[in-house]
C-alpha positions as a Markdown table, in Angstrom:
| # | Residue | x | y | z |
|---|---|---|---|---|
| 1 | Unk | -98.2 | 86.4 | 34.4 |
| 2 | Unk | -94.4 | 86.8 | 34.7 |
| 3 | Unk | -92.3 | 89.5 | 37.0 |
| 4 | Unk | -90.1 | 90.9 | 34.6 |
| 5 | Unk | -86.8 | 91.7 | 35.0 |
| 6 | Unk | -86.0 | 95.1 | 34.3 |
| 7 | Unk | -82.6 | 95.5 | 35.6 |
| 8 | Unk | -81.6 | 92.2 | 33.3 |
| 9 | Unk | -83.4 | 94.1 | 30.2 |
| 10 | Unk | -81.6 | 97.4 | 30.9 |
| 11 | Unk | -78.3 | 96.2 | 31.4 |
| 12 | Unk | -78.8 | 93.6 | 28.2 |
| 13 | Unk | -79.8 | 97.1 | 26.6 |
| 14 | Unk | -76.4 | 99.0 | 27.7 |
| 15 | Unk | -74.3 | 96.4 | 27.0 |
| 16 | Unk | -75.6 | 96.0 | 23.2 |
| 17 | Unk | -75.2 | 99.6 | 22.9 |
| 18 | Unk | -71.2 | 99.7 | 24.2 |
| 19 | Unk | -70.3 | 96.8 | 22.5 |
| 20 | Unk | -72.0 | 98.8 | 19.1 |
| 21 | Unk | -70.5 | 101.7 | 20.1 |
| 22 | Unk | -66.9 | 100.7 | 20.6 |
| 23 | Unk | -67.5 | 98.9 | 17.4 |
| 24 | Unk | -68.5 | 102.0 | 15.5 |
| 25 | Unk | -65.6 | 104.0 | 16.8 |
| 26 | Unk | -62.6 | 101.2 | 16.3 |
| 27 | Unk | -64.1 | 101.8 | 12.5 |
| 28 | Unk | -62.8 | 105.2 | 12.5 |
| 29 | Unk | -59.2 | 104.4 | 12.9 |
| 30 | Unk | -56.4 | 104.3 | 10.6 |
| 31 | Unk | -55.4 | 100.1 | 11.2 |
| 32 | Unk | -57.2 | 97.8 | 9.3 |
| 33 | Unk | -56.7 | 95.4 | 11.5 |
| 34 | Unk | -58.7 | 97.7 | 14.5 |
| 35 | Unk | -61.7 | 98.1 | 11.8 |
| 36 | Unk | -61.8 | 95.0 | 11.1 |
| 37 | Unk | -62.0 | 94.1 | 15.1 |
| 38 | Unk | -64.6 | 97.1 | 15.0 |
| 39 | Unk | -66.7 | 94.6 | 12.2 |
| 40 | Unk | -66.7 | 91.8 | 14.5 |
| 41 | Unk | -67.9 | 94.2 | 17.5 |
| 42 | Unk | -70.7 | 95.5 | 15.4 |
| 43 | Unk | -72.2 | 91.7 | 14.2 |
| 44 | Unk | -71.9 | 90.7 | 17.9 |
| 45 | Unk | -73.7 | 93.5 | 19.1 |
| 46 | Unk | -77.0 | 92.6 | 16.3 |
| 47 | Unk | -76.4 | 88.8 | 17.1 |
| 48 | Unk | -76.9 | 89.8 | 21.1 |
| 49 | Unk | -80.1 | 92.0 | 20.3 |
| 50 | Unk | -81.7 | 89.1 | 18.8 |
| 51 | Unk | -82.7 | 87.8 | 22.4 |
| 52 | Unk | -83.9 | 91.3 | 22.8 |
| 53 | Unk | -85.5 | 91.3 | 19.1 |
| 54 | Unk | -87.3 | 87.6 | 20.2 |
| 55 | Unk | -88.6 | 88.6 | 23.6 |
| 56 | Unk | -90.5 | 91.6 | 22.7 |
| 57 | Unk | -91.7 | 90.3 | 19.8 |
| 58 | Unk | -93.2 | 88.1 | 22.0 |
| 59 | Unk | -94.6 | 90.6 | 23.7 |
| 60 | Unk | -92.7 | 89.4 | 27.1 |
| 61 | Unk | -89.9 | 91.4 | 27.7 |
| 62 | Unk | -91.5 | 93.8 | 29.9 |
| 63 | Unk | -94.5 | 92.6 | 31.0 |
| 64 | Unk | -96.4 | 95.3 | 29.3 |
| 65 | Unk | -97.5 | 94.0 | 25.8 |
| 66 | Unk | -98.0 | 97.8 | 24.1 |
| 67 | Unk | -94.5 | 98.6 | 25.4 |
| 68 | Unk | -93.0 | 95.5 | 24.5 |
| 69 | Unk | -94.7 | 96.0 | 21.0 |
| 70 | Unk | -92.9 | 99.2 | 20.6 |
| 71 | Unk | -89.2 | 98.1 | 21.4 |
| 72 | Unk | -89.8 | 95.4 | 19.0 |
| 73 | Unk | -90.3 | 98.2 | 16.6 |
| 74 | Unk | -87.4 | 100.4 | 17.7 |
| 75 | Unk | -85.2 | 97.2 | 18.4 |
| 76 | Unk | -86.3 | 94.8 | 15.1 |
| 77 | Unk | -88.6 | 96.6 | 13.0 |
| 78 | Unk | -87.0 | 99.8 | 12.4 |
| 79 | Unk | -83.9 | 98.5 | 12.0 |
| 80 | Unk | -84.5 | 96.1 | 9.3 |
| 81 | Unk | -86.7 | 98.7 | 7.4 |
| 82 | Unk | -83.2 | 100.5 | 6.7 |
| 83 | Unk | -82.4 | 97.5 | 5.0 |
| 84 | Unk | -85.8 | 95.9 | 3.1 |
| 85 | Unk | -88.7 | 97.9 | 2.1 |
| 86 | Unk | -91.1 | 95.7 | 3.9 |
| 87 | Unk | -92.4 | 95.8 | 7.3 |
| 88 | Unk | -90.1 | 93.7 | 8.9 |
| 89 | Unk | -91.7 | 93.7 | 12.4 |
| 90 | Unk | -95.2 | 92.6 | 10.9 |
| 91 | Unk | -93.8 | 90.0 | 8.9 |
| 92 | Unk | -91.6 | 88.5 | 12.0 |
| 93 | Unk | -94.9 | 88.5 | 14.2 |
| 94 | Unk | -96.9 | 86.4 | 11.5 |
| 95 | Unk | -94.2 | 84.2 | 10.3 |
| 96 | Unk | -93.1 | 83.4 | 13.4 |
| 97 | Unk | -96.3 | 82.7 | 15.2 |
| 98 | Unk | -97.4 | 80.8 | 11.8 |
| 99 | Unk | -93.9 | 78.5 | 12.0 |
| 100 | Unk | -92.9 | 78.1 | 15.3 |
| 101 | Unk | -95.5 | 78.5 | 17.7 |
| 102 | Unk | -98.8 | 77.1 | 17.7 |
| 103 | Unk | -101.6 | 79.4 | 18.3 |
């Protein structure tokens, strides 16, 4: 097995939050231009959580495969369920072990 890294994981964690946060809030202001900066900061913060969204579904980001199994449902699965009304976590785990990986 692997030693993870949990310092990398949680500081991987609080920067996807700030850079989301200071996203959400330069959507509150009155310039266009801020939100639209605001935009940006938001699709950079889901494009760096897809490392985060890859690794646990993996089951590797903490070395723990039930724990790993639930961030992929708080980081991935949840997430996406806001937007489709399928389970998005299930279907990434069999689609991508299917398609990319052999098993």
């Amino acid at each position: 097995m692997f030693e993870p890294a949990y310092l990398h994981n949680f500081l991987r964690i609080l920067e996807i939050i700030g850079i989301a946060l200071l996203g959400y809030f330069c959507l509150f202001s009155g310039s266009y231009l801020v939100k639209f900066f605001g935009v940006v900061l938001i699709a950079l913060a889901q494009g760096r959580s897809g490392w985060m969204q890859h690794e646990s579904g993996h089951r590797s980001l903490t070395g723990k495969p039930n724990a790993d199994r639930c961030l992929h449902a708080v980081i991935f699965g949840k997430e996406k369920k806001l937007l489709c009304s399928d389970d998005s976590e299930s279907r990434w785990d069999l689609s991508n072990a299917g398609v990319f990986h052999d098993l």
